[in-house]
C-alpha positions as CSV (number, residue, x, y, z in Angstrom):
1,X,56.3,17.5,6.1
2,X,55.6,18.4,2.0
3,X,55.4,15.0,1.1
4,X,52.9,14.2,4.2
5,X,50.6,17.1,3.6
6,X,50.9,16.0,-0.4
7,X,50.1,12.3,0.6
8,X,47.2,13.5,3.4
9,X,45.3,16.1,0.0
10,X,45.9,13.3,-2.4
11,X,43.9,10.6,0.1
12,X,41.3,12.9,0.9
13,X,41.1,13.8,-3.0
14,X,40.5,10.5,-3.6
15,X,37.9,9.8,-1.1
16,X,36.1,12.6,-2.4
17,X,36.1,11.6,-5.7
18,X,35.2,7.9,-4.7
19,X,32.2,9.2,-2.7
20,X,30.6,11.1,-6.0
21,X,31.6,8.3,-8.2
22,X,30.4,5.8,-6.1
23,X,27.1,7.8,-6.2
24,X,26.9,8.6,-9.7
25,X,27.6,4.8,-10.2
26,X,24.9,4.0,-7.6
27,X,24.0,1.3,-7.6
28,X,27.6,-0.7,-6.4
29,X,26.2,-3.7,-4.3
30,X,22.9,-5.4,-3.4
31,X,20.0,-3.0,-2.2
32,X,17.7,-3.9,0.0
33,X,13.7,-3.4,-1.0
34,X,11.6,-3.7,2.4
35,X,8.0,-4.8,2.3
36,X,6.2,-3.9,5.0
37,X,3.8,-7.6,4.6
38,X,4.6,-11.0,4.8
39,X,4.6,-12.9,1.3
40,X,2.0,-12.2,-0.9
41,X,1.0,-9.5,0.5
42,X,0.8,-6.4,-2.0
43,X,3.7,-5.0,-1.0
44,X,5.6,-8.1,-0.9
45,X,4.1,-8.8,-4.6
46,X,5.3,-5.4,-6.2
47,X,8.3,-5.7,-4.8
48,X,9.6,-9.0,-6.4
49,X,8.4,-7.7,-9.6
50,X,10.8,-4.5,-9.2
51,X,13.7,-6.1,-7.7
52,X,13.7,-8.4,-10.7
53,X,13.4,-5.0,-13.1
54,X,15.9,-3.2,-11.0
55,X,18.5,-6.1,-10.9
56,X,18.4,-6.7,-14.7
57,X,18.5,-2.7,-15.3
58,X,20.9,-1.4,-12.8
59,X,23.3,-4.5,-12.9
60,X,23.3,-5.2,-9.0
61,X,20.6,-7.7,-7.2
62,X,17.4,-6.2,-5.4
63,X,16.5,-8.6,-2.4
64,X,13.6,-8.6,-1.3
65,X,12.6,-8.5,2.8
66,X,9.5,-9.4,4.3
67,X,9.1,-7.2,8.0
68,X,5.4,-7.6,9.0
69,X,4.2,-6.5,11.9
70,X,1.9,-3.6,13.4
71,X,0.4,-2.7,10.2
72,X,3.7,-1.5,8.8
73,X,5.0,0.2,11.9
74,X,8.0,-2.0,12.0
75,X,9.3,-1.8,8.6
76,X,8.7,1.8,8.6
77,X,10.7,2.6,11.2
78,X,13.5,0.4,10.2
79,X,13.7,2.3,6.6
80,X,13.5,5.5,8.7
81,X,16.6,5.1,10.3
82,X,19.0,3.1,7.9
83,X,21.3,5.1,6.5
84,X,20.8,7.5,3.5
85,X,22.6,6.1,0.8
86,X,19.6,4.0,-1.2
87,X,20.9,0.9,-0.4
88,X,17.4,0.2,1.9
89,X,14.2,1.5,0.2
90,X,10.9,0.4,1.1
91,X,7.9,-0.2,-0.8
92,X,5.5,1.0,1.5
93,X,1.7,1.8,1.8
94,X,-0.5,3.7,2.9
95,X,-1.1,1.6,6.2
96,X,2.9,2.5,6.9
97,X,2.2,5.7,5.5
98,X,-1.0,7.2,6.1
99,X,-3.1,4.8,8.5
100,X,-0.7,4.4,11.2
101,X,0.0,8.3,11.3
102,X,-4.0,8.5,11.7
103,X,-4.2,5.9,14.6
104,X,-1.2,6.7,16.6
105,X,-0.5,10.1,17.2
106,X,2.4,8.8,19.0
107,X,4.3,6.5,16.1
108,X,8.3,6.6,16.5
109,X,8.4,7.8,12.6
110,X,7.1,10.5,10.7
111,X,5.4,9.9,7.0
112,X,6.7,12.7,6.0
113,X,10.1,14.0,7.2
114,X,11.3,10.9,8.2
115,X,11.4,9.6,4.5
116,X,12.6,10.6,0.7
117,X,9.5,9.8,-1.3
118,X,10.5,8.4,-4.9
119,X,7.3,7.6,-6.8
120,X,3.8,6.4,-6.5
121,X,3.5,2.8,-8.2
122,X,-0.2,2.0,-7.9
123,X,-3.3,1.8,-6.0
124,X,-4.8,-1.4,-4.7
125,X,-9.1,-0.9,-4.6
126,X,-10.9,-3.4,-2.7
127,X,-14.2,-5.2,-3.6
128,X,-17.0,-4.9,-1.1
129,X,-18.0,-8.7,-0.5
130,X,-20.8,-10.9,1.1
131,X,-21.4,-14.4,1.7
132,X,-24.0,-16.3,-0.6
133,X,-26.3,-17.1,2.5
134,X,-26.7,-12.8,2.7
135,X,-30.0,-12.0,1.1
136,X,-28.7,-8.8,-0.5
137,X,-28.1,-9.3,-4.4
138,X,-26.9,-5.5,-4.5
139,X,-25.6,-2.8,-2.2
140,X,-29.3,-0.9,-1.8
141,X,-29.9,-4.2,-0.9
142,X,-27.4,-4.8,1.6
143,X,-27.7,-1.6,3.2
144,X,-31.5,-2.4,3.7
145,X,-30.4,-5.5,5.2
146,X,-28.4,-3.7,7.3
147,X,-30.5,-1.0,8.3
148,X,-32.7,-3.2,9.3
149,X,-31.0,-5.5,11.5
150,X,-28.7,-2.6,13.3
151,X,-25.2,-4.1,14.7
152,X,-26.1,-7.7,14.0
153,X,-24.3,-8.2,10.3
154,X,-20.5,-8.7,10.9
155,X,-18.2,-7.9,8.8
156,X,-14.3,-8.6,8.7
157,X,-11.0,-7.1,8.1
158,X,-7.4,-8.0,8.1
159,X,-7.0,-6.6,11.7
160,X,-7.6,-3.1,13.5
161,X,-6.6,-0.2,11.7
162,X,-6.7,-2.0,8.3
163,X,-7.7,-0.5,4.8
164,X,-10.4,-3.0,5.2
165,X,-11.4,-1.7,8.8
166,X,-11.4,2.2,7.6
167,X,-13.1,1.6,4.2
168,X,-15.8,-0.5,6.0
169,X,-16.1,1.8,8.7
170,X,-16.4,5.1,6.1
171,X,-18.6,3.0,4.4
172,X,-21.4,2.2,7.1
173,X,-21.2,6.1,8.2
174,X,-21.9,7.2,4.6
175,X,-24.7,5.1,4.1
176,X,-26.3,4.9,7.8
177,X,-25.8,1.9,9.0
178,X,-24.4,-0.3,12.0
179,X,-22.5,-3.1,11.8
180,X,-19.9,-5.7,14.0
181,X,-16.7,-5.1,13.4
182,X,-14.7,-9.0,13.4
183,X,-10.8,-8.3,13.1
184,X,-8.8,-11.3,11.9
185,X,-4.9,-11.7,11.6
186,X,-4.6,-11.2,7.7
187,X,-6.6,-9.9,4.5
188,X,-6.8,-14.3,3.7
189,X,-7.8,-15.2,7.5
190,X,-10.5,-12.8,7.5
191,X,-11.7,-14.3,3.6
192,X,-11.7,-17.9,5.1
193,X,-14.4,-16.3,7.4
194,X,-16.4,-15.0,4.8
195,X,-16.2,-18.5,3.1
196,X,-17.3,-20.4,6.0
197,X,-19.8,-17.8,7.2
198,X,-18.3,-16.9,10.5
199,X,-18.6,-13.0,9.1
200,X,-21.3,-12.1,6.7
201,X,-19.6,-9.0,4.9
202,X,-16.0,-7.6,4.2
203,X,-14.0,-5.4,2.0
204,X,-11.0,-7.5,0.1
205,X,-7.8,-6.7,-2.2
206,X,-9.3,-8.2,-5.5
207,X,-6.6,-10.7,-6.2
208,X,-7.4,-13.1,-3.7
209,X,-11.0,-13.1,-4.0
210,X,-11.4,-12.7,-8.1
211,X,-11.8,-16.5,-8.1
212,X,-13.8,-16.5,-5.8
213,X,-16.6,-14.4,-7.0
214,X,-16.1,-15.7,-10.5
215,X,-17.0,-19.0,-9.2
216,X,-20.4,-18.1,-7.1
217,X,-18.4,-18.3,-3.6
218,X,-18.4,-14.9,-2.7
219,X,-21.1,-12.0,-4.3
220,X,-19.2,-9.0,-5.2
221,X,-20.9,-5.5,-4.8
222,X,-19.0,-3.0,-5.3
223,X,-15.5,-1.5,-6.1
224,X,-14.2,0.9,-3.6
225,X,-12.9,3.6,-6.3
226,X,-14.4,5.5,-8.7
227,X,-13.8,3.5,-12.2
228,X,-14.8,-0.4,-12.2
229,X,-12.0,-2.5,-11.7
230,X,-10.0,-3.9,-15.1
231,X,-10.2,-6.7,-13.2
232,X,-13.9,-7.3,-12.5
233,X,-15.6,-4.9,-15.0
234,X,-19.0,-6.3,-13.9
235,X,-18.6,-4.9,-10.5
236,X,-20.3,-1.2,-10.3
237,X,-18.5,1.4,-8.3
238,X,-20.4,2.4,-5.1
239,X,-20.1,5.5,-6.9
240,X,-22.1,4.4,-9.6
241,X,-24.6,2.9,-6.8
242,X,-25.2,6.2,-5.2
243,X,-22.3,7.0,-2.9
244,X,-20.9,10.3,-5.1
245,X,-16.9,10.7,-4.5
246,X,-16.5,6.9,-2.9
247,X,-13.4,6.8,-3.2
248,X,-10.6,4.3,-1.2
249,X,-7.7,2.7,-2.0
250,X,-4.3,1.6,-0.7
251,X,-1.4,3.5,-2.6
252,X,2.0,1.9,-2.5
253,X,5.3,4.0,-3.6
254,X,8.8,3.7,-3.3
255,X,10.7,5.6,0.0
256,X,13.5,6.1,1.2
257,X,15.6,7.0,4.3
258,X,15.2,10.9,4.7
259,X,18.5,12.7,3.4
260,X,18.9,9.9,0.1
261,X,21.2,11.7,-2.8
262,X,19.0,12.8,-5.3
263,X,20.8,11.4,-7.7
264,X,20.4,8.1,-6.1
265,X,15.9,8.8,-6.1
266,X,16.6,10.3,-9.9
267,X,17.8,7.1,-10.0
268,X,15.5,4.5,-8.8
269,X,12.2,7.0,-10.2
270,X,13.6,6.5,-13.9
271,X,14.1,2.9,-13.3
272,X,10.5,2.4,-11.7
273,X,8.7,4.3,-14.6
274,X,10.4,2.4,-17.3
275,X,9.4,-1.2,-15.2
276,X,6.0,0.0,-14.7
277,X,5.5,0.8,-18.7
278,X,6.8,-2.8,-19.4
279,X,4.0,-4.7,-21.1
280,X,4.6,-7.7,-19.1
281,X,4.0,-5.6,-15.8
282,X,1.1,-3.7,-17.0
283,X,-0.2,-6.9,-17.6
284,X,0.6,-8.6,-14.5
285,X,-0.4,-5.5,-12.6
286,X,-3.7,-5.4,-14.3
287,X,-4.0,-8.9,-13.4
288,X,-3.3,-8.6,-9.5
289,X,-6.5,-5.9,-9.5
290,X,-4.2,-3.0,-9.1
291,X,-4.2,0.6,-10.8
292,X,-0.6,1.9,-11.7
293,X,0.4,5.3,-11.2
294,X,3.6,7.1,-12.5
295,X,2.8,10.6,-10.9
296,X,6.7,11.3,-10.1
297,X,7.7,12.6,-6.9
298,X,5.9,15.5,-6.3
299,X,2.9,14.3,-6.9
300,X,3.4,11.5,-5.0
301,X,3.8,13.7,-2.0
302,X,0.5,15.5,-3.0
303,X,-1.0,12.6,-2.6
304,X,0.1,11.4,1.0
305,X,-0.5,14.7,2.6
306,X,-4.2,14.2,1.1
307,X,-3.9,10.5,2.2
308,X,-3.2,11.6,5.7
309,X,-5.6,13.8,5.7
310,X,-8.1,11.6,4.5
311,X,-7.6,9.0,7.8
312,X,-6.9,11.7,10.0
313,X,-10.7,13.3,9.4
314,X,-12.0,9.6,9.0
315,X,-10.3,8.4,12.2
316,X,-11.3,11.3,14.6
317,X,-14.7,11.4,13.3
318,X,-15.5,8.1,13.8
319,X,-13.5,7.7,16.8
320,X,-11.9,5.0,15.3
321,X,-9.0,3.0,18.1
322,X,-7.3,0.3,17.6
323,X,-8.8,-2.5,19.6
């Protein structure tokens, strides 16, 4: 009976001590980074840049998974329920985050206690964009086009619920005005429609359209956040153009199943700041029109509360469903 009650402390000894050193050592095999997009979507974007920083930093790969679908909602809840040991962490936004939370009072996840938040990364502005055929050469312009032709300018979005559905429709309350809303299936369908002229207007993530504009296909007229764009500096704010405090943007952070070791998100935060302060990503960050942010965690959950916030009052103001 000694030696089996020695044999029984010694295993579970050992357990023990494997479990902390296997999370002090964290990380032992191949995490899993969720983007809640399909390829080349932000998410999708930042995420290979990480996983390749992560990898070569941590000594274990970072693989990358695309799970699309209701604006986040599906890779969102998947994170939510894997299990706590920061081997699935999600680079999400604030469409996972903050957008669906606004829309669906019903959604099987909540932002908040549902996750670990582990750091902001950087915001995503979009440019407010017409097609050449519009007779507006600036946004006092367009918005006298547009109050005088009430609901009969469209304007497109990547689909109900969208950053590019709220920021239009915040937008057109702000500056009095009524327009058609024209939901397409993705950020690049709904920029196809601008091309061709099927929609006249339509706020856009920057990367996709910088050519664009720089080539005379699209007219840029304003940045949705309050400094002009590294990435078009010849694009005014619509602060600067008379809308005080405009002020929109998609944040995307790292998260992770609620309950994660801290010393798993101590972790993964280190890693993330040094990978965002590498010149190569500021660069390529820069280049993709996004801002970065390295607020750390608590900040980071300052910020979704106010993000939340910020769609809920939008949402219910505007009456906002998704069609």
């Amino acid at each position: 009976m000694r030696w089996a009650s020695a044999i029984l402390g010694l295993t579970v000894a050992l357990a023990l001590s494997s479990a902390g050193m296997t999370e002090d050592a964290y990380p032992v095999r191949t995490v899993r980074l969720i983007a809640p997009a399909g390829p080349g979507g932000n998410p999708d974007v930042l995420a290979r840049l990480l996983a390749q920083k992560f990898g070569d930093a941590l000594g274990q790969p970072f693989v990358v998974e695309n799970v699309p679908g209701v604006g986040g909602v599906v890779a969102a809840n998947f994170v939510a329920k894997a299990p706590p040991d920061g081997y699935v962490v999600m680079v999400g936004d604030s469409g996972a985050l903050a957008i669906n939370a606004a829309l669906n009072p019903n959604l099987s996840y909540n932002p908040i206690s549902d996750f670990t938040p582990i750091t902001a990364l950087a915001t995503v502005p979009t440019v407010l964009l017409v097609n050449p055929s519009v007779p507006a050469n600036s946004l006092a312009e367009f918005v006298a086009l547009a109050k005088s032709k009430p609901g009969q300018i469209n304007y497109g979005s990547a689909g109900p619920g969208s950053i590019h559905h709220l920021t239009m429709a915040i937008f057109a309350d702000r500056a009095g005005i009524s327009l058609q809303h024209v939901p397409y299936r993705g950020g690049s369908a709904m920029v196809s429609g601008l091309l061709t002229g099927e929609i006249q207007a339509g706020w856009s993530g920057i990367p996709n359209v910088k050519p664009l504009i720089e080539s005379g296909q699209l007219r840029a007229l304003c940045v949705s956040i309050l400094e002009r764009s590294r990435s078009l500096p010849a694009v005014p704010t619509c602060a600067e153009l008379g809308f005080a405090g405009f002020d929109l943007a998609t944040m995307i952070g790292l998260q992770a199943p609620a309950g994660t070791p801290p010393t798993v998100v101590t972790r993964l935060q280190s890693e993330a700041a040094k990978a965002m302060r590498d010149p190569g990503m500021i660069e390529r960050i820069t280049q993709l029109g996004m801002v970065m942010q390295e607020n750390g965690t608590a900040a980071y959950v300052q910020f979704m509360k106010d993000d939340m916030a910020r769609y809920a009052t939008a949402v219910k103001k505007l009456n906002l469903q998704i069609q």
